[in-house]
DODO-226637 format. One record per residue (C-alpha): x, y, z; residue number from 1. Coordinates in nm, 3 decimals. Example, Ala and Ser with C-alpha at 12.3 -4.5 7.8 and 13.67 -1.06 7.14 Angstrom:
REM residues 2
+---------+---------+---------+-----+
!      xx !      yy !      zz !   n !
+---------+---------+---------+-----+
!   1.230 !  -0.450 !   0.780 !   1 !
!   1.367 !  -0.106 !   0.714 !   2 !
+---------+---------+---------+-----+
***
This chain:
REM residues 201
+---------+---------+---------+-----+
!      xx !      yy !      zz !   n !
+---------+---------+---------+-----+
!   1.307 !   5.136 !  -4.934 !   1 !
!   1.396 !   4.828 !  -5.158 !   2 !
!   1.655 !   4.592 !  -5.108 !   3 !
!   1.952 !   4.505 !  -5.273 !   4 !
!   1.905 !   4.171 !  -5.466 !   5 !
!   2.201 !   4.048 !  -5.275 !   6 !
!   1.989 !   4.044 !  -4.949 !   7 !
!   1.668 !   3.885 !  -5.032 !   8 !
!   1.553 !   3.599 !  -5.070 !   9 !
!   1.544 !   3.608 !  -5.441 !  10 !
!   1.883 !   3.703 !  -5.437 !  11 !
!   1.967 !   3.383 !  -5.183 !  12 !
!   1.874 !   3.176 !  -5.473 !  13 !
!   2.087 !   3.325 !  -5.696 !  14 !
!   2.381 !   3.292 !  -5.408 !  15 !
!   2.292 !   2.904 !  -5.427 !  16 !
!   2.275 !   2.891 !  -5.778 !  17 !
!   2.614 !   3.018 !  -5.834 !  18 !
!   2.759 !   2.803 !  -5.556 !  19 !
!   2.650 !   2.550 !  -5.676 !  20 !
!   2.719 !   2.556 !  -6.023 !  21 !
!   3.058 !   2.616 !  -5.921 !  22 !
!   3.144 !   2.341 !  -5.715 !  23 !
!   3.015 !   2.160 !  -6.037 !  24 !
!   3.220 !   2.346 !  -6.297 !  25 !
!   3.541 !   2.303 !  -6.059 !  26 !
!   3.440 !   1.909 !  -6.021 !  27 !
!   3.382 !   1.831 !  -6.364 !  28 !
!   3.790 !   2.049 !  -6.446 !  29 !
!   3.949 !   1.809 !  -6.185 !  30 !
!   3.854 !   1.519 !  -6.296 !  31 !
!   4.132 !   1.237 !  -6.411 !  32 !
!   4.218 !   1.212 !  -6.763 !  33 !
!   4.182 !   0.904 !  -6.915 !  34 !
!   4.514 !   0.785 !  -7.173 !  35 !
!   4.390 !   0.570 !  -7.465 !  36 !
!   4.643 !   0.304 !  -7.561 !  37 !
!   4.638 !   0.161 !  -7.895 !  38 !
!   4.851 !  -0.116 !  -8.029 !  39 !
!   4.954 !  -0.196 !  -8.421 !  40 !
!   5.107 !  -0.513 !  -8.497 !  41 !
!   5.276 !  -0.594 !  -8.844 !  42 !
!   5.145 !  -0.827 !  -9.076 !  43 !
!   5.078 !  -1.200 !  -9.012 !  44 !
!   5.403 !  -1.399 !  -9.151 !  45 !
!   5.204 !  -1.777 !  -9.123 !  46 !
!   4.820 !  -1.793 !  -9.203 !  47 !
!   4.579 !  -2.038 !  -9.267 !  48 !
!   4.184 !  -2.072 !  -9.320 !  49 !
!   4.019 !  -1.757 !  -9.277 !  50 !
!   4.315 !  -1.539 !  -9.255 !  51 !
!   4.550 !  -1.426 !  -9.508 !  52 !
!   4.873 !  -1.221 !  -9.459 !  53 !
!   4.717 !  -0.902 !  -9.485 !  54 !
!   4.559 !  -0.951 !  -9.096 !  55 !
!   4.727 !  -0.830 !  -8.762 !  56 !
!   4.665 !  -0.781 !  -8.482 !  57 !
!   4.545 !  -0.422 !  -8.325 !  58 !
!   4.378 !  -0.264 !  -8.023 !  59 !
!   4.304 !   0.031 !  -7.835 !  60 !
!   4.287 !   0.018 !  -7.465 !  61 !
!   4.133 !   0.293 !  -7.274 !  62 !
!   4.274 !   0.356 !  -6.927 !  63 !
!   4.149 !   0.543 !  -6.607 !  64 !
!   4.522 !   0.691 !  -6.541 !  65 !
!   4.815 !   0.657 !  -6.763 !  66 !
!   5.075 !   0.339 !  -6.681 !  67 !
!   5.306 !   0.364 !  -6.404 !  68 !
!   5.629 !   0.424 !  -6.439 !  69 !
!   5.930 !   0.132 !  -6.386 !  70 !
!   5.681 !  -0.121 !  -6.394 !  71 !
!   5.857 !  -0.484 !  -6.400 !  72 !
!   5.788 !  -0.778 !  -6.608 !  73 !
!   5.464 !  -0.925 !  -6.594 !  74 !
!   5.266 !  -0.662 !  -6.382 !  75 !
!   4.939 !  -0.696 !  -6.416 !  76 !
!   4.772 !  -0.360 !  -6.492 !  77 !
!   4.412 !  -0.480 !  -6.557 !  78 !
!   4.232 !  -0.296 !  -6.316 !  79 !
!   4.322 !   0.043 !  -6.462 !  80 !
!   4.097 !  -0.106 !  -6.777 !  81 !
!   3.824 !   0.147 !  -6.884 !  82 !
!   3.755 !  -0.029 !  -7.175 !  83 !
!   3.904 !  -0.184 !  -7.484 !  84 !
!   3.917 !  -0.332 !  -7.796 !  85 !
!   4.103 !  -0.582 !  -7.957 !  86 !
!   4.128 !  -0.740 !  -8.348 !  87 !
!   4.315 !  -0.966 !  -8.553 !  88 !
!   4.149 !  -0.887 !  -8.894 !  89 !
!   3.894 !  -1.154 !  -8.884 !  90 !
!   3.720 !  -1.104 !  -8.506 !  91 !
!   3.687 !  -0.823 !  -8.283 !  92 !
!   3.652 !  -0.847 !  -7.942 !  93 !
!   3.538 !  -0.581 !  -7.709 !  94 !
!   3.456 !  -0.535 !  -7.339 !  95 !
!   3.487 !  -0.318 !  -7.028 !  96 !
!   3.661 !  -0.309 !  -6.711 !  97 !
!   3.947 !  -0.591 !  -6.621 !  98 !
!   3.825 !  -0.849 !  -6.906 !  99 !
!   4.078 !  -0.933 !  -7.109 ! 100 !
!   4.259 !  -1.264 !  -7.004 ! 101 !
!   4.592 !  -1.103 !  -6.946 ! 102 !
!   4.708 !  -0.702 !  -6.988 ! 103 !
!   5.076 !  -0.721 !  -6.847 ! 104 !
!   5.342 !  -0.462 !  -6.888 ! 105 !
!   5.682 !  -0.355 !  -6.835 ! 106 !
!   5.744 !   0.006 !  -6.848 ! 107 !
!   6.032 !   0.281 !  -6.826 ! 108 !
!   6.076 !   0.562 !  -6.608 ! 109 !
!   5.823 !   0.774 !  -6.849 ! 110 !
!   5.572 !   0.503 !  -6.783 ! 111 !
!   5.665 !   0.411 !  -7.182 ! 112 !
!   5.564 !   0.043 !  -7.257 ! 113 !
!   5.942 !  -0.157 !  -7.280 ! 114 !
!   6.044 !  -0.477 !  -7.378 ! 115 !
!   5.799 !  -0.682 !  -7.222 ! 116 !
!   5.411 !  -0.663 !  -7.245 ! 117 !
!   5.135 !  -0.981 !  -7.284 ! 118 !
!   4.811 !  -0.899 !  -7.364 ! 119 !
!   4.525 !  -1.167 !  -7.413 ! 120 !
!   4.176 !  -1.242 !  -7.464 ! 121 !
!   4.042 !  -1.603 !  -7.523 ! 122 !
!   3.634 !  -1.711 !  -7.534 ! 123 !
!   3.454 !  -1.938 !  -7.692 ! 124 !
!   3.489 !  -1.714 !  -8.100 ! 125 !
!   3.835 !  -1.731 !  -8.020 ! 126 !
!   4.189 !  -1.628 !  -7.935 ! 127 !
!   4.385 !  -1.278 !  -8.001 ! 128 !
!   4.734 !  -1.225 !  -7.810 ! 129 !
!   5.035 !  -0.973 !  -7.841 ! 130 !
!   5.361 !  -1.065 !  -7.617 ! 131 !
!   5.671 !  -0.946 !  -7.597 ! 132 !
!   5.929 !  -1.136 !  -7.371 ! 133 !
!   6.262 !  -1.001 !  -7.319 ! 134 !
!   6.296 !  -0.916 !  -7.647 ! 135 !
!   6.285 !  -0.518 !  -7.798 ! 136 !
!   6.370 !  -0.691 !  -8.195 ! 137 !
!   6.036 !  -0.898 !  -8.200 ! 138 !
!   5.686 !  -0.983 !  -8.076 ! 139 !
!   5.459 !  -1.265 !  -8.110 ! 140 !
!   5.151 !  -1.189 !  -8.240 ! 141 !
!   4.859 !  -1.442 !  -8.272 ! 142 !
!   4.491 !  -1.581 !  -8.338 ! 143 !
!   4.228 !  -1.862 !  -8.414 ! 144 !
!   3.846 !  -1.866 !  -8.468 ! 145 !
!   3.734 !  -2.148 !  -8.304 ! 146 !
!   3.704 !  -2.487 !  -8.515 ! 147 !
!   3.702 !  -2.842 !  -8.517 ! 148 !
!   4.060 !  -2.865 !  -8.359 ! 149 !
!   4.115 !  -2.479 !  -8.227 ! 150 !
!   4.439 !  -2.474 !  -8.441 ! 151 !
!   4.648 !  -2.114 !  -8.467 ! 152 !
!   4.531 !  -1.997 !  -8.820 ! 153 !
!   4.703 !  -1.691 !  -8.811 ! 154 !
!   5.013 !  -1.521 !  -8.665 ! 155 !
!   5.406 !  -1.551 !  -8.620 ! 156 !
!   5.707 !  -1.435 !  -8.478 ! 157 !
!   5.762 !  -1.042 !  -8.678 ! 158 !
!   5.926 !  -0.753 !  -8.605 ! 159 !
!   5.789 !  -0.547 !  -8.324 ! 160 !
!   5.457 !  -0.333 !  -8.303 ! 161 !
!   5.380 !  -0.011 !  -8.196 ! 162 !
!   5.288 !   0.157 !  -7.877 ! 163 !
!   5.139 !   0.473 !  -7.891 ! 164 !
!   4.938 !   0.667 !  -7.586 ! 165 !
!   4.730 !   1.006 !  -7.578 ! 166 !
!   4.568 !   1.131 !  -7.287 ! 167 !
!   4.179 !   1.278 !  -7.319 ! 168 !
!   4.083 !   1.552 !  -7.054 ! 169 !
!   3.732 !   1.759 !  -7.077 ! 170 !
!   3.707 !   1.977 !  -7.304 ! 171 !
!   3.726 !   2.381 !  -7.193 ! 172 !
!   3.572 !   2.556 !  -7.413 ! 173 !
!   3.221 !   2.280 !  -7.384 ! 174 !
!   3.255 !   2.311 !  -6.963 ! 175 !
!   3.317 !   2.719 !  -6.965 ! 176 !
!   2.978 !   2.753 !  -7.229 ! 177 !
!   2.830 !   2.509 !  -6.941 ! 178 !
!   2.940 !   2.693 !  -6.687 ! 179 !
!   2.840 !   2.997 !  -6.810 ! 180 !
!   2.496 !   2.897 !  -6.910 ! 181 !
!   2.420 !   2.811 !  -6.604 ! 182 !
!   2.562 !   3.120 !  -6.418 ! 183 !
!   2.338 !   3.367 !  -6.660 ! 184 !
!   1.986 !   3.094 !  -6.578 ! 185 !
!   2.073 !   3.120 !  -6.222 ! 186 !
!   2.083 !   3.493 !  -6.261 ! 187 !
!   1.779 !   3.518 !  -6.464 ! 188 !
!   1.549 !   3.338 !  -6.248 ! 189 !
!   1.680 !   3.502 !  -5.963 ! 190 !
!   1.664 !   3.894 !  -6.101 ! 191 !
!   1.257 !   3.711 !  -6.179 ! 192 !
!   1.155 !   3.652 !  -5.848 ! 193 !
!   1.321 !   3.976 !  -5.731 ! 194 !
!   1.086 !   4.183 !  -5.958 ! 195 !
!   0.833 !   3.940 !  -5.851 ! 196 !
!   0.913 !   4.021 !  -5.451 ! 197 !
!   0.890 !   4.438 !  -5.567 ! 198 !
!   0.552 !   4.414 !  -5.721 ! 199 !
!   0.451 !   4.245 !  -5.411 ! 200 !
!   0.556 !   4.453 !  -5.127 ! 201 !
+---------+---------+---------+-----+
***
């Protein structure tokens, strides 16, 4: 008499297979999304040397969870640093994890960036910084390349930049073709060595 596949050993392998590409596929859905911040400051308003008016300063800012909401002034909110980015039209500076010299924010009950926010990176190119103090009419946006007497040679006081945030989650439709793959291999080898285990017996 044969066996159902379900009860063999073939058909334990296929059990396991499944199982495990399961716990997997529901793994890989529940993981956090990361929320990409990106900055865009206006215009430099006083320039010298390498920059020119046309420079600003920009970044994006890639986060393991999205900001807290009713954050107060001057919270430091480094450690949720994936990576980042950050430019003033003459250097760019990139790096990964809590790196940047300061990333402080203020935030409203949304977890929207408000009034105040200060973030920083200084090395030996340079300096790039974005701050906002108590003021929603106007940020502070400056840089220097590193020279004979490290003088500011581009920035100003201008109206303020933008915020913006989107969160990125796993995509379905790639993990449900995984998922599925994986399911019909599991299934193939283990129909195999159940036709295997027939010719056998």
């Amino acid at each position: 008499m044969r066996k159902s596949l379900w009860t063999t050993s073939a058909g334990g392998a296929v059990r396991i297979s499944i199982l495990v590409v399961a716990c997997l596929f529901l793994w890989t859905t529940g993981a956090r999304a990361e929320t990409v911040y990106t900055y865009t400051g206006l215009d430099f308003t006083s320039v010298s040397g390498l920059y020119t008016t046309m420079d600003k300063v920009t970044g994006s800012f890639v986060l393991s969870s999205p900001l807290p909401p009713f954050l107060p002034a001057g919270s430091d909110e480094s450690a949720l640093l994936v990576s980042w980015s950050l430019s003033d039209g003459v250097n760019t500076f990139t790096g990964t994890g809590p790196t940047l010299t300061a990333f402080n924010f203020a935030t409203g009950p949304g977890g929207e960036i408000q009034g105040d926010w200060d973030v920083l990176i200084i090395n030996s190119v340079g300096q790039i910084e974005t701050f906002n103090f108590d003021d929603e009419r106007f940020s502070e946006d400056t840089a220097f390349t590193n020279g004979p007497d490290n003088t500011v040679t581009g920035g100003g006081v201008v109206f303020i930049g933008t915020w913006s945030s989107a969160s990125t989650a796993p995509e379905p439709g790639i993990l449900s073709m995984t998922f599925s793959g994986l399911v019909g291999l599991g299934l193939l080898v283990g129909v195999k060595r159940y036709r295997r285990n027939l010719w056998q017996t």
